[in-house]
Every structure is written in structure tokens, then in C-alpha cells.
C-alpha positions as CSV (number, residue, x, y, z in Angstrom):
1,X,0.0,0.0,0.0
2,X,1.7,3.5,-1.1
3,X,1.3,5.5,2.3
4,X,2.1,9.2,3.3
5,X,3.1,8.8,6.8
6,X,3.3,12.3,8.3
7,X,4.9,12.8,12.5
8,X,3.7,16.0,14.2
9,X,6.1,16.4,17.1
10,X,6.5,19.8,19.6
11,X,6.5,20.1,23.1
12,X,3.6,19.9,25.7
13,X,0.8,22.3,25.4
14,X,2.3,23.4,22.1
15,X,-0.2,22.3,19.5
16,X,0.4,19.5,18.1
17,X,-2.7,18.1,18.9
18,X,-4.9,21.1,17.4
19,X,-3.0,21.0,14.2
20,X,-3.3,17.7,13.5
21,X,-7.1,17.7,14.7
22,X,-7.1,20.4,11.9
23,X,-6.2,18.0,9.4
24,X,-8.1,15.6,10.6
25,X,-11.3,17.5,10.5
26,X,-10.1,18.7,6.6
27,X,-9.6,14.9,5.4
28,X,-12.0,13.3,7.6
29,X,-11.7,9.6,7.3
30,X,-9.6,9.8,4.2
31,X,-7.0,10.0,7.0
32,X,-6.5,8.0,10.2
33,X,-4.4,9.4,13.7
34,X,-2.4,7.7,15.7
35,X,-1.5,9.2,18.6
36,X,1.9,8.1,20.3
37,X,0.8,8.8,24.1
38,X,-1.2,5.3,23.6
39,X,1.4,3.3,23.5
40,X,2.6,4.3,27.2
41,X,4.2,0.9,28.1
42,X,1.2,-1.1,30.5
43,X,2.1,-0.7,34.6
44,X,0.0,-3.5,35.3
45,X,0.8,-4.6,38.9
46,X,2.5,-1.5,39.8
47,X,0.6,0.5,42.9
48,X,-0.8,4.0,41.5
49,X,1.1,6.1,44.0
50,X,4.3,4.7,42.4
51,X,2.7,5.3,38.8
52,X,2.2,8.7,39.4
53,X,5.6,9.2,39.9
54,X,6.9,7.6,36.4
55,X,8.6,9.6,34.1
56,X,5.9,9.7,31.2
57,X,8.4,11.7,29.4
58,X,11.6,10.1,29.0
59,X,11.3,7.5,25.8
60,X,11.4,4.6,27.5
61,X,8.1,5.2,29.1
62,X,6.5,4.1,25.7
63,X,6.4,1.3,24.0
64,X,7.8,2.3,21.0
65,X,8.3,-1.4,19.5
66,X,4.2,-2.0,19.4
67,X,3.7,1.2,17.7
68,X,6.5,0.5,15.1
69,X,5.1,-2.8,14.6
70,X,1.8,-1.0,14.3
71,X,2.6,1.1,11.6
72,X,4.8,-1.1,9.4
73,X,1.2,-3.5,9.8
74,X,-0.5,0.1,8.0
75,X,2.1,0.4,5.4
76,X,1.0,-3.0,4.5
77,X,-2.6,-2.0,4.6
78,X,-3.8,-4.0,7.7
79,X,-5.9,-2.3,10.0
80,X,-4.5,-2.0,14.0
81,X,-6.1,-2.1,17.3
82,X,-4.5,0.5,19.2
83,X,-4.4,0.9,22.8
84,X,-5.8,3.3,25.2
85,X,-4.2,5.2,27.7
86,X,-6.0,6.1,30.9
87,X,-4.4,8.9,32.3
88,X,-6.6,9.2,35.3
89,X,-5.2,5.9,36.5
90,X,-1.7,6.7,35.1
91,X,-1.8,3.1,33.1
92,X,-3.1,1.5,30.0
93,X,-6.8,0.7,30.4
94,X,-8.2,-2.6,28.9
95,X,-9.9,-0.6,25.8
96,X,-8.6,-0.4,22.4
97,X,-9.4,1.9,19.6
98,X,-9.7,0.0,15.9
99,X,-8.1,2.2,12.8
100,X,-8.1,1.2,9.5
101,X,-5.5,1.9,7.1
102,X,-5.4,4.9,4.9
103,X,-3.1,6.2,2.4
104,X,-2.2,9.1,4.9
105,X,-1.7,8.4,8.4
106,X,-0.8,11.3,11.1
107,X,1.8,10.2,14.0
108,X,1.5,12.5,16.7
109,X,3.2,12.9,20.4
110,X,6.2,14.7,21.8
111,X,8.7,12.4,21.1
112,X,7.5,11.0,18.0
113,X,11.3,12.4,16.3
114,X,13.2,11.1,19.0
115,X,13.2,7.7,18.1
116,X,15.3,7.2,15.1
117,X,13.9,4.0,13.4
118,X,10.7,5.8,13.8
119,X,11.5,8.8,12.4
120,X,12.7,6.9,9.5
121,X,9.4,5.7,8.5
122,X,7.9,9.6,8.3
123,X,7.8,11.0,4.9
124,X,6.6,14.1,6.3
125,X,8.3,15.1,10.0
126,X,6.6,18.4,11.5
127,X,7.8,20.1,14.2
128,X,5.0,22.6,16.2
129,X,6.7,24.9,18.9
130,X,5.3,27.4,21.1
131,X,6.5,29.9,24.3
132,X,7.2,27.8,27.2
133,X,4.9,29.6,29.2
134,X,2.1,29.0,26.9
135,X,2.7,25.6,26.7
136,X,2.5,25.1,31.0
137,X,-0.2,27.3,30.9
138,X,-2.0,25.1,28.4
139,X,-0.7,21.8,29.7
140,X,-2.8,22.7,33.6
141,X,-5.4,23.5,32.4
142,X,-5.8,20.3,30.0
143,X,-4.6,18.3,32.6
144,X,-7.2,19.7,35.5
145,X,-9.8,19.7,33.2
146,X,-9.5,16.3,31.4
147,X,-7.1,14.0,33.6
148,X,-8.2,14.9,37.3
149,X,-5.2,16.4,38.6
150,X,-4.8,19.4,40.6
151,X,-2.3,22.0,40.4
152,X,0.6,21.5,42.8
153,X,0.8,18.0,41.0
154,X,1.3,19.1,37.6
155,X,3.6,22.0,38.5
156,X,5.6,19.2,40.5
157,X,5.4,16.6,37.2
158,X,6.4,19.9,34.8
159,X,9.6,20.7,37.4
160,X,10.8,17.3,37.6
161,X,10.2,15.8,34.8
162,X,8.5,17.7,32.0
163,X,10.9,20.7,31.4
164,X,14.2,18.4,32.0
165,X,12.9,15.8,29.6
166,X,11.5,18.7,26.8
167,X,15.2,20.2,27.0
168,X,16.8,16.9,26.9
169,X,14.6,14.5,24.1
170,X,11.9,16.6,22.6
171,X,13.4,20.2,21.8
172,X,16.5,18.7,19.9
173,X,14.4,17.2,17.2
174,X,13.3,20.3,16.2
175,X,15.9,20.2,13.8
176,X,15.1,17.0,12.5
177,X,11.6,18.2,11.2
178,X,10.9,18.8,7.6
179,X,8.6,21.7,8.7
180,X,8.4,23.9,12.1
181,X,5.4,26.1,12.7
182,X,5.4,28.2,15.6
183,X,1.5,28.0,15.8
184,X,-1.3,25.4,14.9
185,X,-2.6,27.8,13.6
186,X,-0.3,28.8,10.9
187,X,-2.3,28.7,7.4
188,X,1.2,28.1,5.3
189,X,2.4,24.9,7.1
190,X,-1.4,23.7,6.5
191,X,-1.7,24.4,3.2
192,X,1.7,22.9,2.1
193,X,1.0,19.4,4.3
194,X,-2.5,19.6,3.0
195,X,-1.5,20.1,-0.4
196,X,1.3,16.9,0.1
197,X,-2.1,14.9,1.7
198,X,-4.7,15.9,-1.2
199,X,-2.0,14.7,-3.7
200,X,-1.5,11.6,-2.2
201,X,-5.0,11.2,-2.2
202,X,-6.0,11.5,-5.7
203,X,-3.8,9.7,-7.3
């Protein structure tokens, strides 16, 4: 199957996720997402006050092997069943979410560039970056609203391990992208991956 395999990388809070929801709402389901923050590795028999304390952002926290084999399973025009994180309990919950192969499919997460053999299978690497202080700003409120944490946790989680690890792993492979937008917004960097997408479509 001849597949257009685009990564959307950036930082926490930065946008990632509203650009490529922009894309995805543009294509509809002439495109399929997979998002990277699913394939946290399982913590099955690990007590949640210890969970809590894992460091969800250094790459070994995922389990990048599943996802790879995942993807290569696209490329060859199978469909996956990916699985769901559950960031309330801070561990992979027993769901999975079904997605078919497409000619186009849209990797996203933080440290979808860090990984080299993974990078390698992107034809299209995007990298989204924003003000640090937009990004924290961003990242508490998604994270009170939609996870069920409270403040003093995430500002501990962004101290220890968020900023250290974004420094160290994510900000570095800004230079590795093909493309880096300093908003979701920005109508140029859509227009030119849209442009790459609709070709790929109509042929």
C-alpha cells in the first residue's frame, strides 16, 4: 500500500494536537491518527502512588516497538487495534481503539522524532513549537480539566520531569523536522501538508 506517513512532534501544550485535529477534520476519514501517548508501556501490577511518579516523558516510558510494529502492519494495509491510555489511573486501560489503514496516516506525540527507526518511517516530520509559558499554561489546564489532577501536582510533574525531559529529548528534534510552525494555527504549514495529503489522495 503506497502510504504518506506524516509525524507531528513539539512540546507539551504546544499544538500538536490542534493541528493535526485540523487535518483531521479537513480529510475526515480519508485520513487515520495515531497518537503516540497510547502506547505508554502497561504498569499492570505497579501500585498507582508509584505510577504517578513515572517519568511519562523520557522515551522509555513508551512502548515504541508495538507502535512501530503497528505502523509497518499500515504500510502494508492492515488495520490495528491501538491501545488506550488512561491517564486518570496513570496506566493502560483494557480498551482499544480500531483504525483502518489509509493512504495518509498522522503520528503525533512529543517524542515521535526522537526515536530514530521511527523517524525513519515519516515522509513528512513536523515540528510545532510554542512559548514555554504558553505551553505550561496550556498543559494545567488540559490536565485539571480532562485528567483529574490538581495544580501543585502538575507544577511538580512539569519541574521534575517535563521541562528536563523537553530540554533533553523533545526540543533537539526540532531540527530533525521537515517543517516547524510556531503556531497550529499557521495557514502556510497547513496548506503545504494539506497540499502533500490531497495529492497523495487523488492519485
Amino acid at each position: 500500500m503506497d502510504t504518506l506517513i506524516i509525524g507531528v512532534a513539539g512540546g507539551t501544550g504546544s499544538g500538536k494536537s490542534t493541528f493535526t485535529n485540523r487535518l483531521k477534520k479537513a480529510f475526515g476519514d480519508n485520513i487515520s491518527v495515531v497518537y503516540y501517548d497510547n502506547y505508554y508501556k502497561s504498569s499492570d501490577g505497579i501500585p498507582f502512588e508509584v505510577r504517578k511518579n513515572i517519568n511519562y516523558d523520557h522515551p522509555d516510558a513508551f512502548e515504541t516497538s508495538l507502535l512501530l510494529e503497528h505502523l509497518k502492519m499500515l504500510k502494508e494495509g492492515r488495520a490495528i487495534d491501538c491501545p488506550v491510555y488512561d491517564y486518570t489511573v496513570h496506566n493502560r486501560s483494557e480498551k482499544v481503539v480500531h483504525v483502518e489503514a489509509r493512504k495518509v496516516i498522522i503520528v503525533e506525540g512529543i517524542l515521535v522524532l526522537q526515536n530514530e527507526e521511527l523517524r525513519s518511517l515519516f515522509d513528512i516530520k513536523v515540528f510545532v513549537e510554542a512559548d514555554a509559558d504558553e505551553r505550561i499554561m496550556r498543559r494545567a489546564i488540559r490536565d485539571m480539566r480532562e485528567r483529574g489532577r490538581d495544580l501543585e501536582g502538575i507544577f511538580k510533574q512539569y519541574v521534575t520531569t517535563v521541562k528536563p525531559m523537553h530540554n533533553m529529548y523533545v526540543e533537539p528534534t526540532k531540527v530533525l523536522a521537515d517543517i516547524v510552525i510556531n503556531s497550529a494555527f499557521n495557514d502556510v504549514a497547513f496548506d503545504i501538508v494539506a497540499n502533500k495529503i490531497t495529492q497523495v489522495l487523488t492519485r
